[in-house]
N, C-alpha and C positions, 0 to 999 in steps of 0.2 A: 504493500500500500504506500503509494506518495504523501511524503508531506513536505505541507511548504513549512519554511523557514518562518512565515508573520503568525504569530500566533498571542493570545493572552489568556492567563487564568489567573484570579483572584478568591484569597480564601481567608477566613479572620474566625476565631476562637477566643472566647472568654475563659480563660484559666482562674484556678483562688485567687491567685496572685496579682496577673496579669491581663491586657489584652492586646493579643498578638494579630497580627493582622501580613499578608503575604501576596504581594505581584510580580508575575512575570510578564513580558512579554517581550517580544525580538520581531524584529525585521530581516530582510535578505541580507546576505553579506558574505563574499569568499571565504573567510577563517570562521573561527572561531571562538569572538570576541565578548565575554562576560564582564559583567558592570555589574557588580551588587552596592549595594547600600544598608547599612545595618546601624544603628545606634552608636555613638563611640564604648559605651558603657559596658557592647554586646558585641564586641567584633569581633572578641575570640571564637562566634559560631563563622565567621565568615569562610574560611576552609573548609568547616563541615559541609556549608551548604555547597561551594565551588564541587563539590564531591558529587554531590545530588544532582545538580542538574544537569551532569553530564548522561545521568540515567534514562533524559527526557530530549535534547538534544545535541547533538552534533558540530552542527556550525549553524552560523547567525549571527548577528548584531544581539545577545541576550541581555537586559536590562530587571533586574532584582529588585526589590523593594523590599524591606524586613522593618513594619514600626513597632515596638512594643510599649507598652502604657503599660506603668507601673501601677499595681493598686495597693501594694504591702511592702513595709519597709524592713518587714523580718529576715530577711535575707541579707541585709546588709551588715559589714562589720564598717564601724568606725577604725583606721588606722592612726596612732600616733608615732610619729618619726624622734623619739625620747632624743637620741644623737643630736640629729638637726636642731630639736629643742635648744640643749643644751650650749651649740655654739653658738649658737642666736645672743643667748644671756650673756653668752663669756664676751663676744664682740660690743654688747650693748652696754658692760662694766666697763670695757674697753674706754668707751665713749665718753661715759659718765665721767669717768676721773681726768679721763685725760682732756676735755670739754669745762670741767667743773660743771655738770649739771645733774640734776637728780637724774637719780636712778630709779624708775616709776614701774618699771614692768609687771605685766600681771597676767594672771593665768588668761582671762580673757581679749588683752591684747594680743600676746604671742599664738592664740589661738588663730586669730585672725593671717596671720602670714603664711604663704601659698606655700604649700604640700606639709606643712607639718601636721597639720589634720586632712586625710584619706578618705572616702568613702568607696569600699572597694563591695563587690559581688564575694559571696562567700563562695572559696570553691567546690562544696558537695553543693552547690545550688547551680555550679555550670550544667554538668549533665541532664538536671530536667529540663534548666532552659531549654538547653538542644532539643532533648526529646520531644518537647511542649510544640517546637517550632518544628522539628523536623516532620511532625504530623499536619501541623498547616499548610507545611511547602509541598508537602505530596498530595495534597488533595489538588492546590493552586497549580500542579504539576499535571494533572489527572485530567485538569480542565484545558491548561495550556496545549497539551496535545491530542485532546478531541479537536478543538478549537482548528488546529494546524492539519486535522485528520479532514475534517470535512472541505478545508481550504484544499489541501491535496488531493481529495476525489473530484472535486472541481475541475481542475486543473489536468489532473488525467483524465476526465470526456474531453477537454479541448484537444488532448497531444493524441488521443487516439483519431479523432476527426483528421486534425492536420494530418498525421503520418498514412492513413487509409488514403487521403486524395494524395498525396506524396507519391504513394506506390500505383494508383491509376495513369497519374502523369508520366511517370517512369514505364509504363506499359508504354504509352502512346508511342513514346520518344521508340521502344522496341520494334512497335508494330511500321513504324514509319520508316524505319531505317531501311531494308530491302526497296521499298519505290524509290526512296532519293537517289542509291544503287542504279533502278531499276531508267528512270528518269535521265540518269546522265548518259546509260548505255542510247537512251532511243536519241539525245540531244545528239550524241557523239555521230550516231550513226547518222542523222537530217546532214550535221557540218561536212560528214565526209560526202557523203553522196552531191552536194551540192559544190565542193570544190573539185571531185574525181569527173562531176555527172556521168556518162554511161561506160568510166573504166570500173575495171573489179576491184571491189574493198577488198583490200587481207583483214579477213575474218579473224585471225588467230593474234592480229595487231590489235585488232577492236578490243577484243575478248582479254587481252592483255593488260590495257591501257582502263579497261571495267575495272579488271584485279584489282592494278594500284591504286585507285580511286577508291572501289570500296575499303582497302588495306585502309588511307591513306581517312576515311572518316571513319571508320569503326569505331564504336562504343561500345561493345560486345565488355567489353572488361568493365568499360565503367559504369555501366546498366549492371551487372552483376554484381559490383561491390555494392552499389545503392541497393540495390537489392537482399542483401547480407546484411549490409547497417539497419535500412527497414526491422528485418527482423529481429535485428540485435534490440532493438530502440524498443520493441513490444515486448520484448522479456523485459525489459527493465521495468517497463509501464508494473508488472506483474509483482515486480519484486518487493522484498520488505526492509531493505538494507537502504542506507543513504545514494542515492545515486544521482544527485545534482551534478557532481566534474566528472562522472564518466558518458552521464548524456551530454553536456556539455561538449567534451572531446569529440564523440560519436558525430553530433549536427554539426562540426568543424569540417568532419571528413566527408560527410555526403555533399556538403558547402563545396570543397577542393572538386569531389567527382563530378559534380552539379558543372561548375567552370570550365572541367578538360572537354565535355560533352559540348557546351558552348561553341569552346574554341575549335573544336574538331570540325563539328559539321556547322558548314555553310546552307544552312536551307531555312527558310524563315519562317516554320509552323513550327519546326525545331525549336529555332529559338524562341518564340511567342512562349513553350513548354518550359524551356530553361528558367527563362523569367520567373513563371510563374511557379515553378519548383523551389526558385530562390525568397521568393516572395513568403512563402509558405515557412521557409528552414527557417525565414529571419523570423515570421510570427513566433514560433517555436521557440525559437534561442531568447526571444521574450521571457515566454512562460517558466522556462528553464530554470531561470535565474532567479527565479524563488522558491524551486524544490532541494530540500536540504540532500 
């Protein structure tokens, strides 16, 4: 089953504690480029979840969101930095004497000066965190790739449409090849008869000069590989594996066979076919570009 790369799911949970709340969503994009956002307070889930969503996509532009709203403060430990403390006072004696001025300090000034009082997350309280979240993010995960499942079946009725009239045009260009052949043998034959008029053509000259000319626009190879790609292209349709850069590659080389065909033959219902075989690869290499 295809899916595309755009996708979103959003999922949110009232814990005792907390409330947790979880979005994803991605756009198209060659790598596979993850952006999460998590709380400062909560970053140490941020690996755990990089972990996780790899279970759900591949590649994409993938954008995270993790809010959690605290409702209880029992998890928290107050830290004091006693050290820290203690240089603080030695440097502000310092002051005092060598300033001449009091010496005022008190427990809750020095409480006030940055990191000697902490509020940190207790850590037997990491582990539920996670667990708390990583139940949110899989459901938010659940929905992200329905989401991108039904955008992929989408997308594969188009590429089955394009590649069905793809392989009709590639008939035409087959069926038409012998008259263009067939066409220059009878032109060949009017120009000789009209400059020899009632001397004898060399048959085996005519017949020769057909050869290289048919030799000389053959498609026979390159109607066949397009016709090999064709089928490659509809297995993949089938398949359940990421197959964005190998279809990708695929409609490159039927693109390349599409031009030698061009170039080859000269005849201009031909080309009208070309065109529109190209026309067709370029809609395609469209659609492409959002299946992961």
């Amino acid at each position: 089953m295809l899916k595309s790369m755009t996708g979103y799911g959003r999922s949110e949970e009232l814990t005792q504690a907390r409330k947790i709340v979880v979005e994803i969503k991605s756009v198209n994009n060659r790598y596979n480029d993850v952006s999460i956002r998590v709380p400062r307070a909560y970053s140490f889930i941020e690996e755990n979840i990089r972990g996780e969503i790899s279970k759900y996509a591949s590649r994409g532009k993938i954008d995270i969101f993790v809010t959690i709203e605290q409702y209880s403060d029992e998890n928290k430990d107050i830290i004091v930095d006693k050290e820290l403390a203690k240089k603080y006072i030695d440097k502000l004696k310092e002051m005092s004497e060598e300033l001449d001025i009091p010496f005022d300090v008190t427990v809750g000034k020095l409480a006030r000066v940055p990191e000697i009082l902490t509020i940190e997350k207790a850590e037997t309280d990491r582990e539920q965190i996670w667990e708390d979240v990583k139940n949110i993010f899989n459901e938010a995960g659940r929905q992200y790739v329905a989401m991108r499942e039904r955008e992929g079946e989408r997308i594969n009725t188009v590429l089955k449409e394009r590649i069905e009239y793809i392989s009709e045009l590639v008939d035409k260009i087959i069926v038409k090849m012998p008259e263009i052949v067939n066409d220059y043998r009878d032109r060949l034959y009017a120009k000789i008869q009209e400059v020899l008029e009632d001397r004898n053509i060399d048959e085996n000259r005519v017949l020769t000069e057909v050869a290289i000319f048919g030799d000389k626009v053959s498609t026979d190879e390159e109607t066949d590989r397009l016709r090999s790609h064709i089928t490659e292209f509809k297995k993949m349709l089938e398949s359940h594996e990421p197959i964005g850069r190998r279809m990708d590659f695929l409609i490159q080389e039927m693109n390349r066979e599409t031009n030698t065909i061009g170039s080859k033959c000269n005849d201009i219902t031909v080309a009208k076919i070309v065109v529109e075989i190209k026309a067709e690869i370029e809609k395609i290499r469209e659609q492409i570009q959002n299946i992961e």
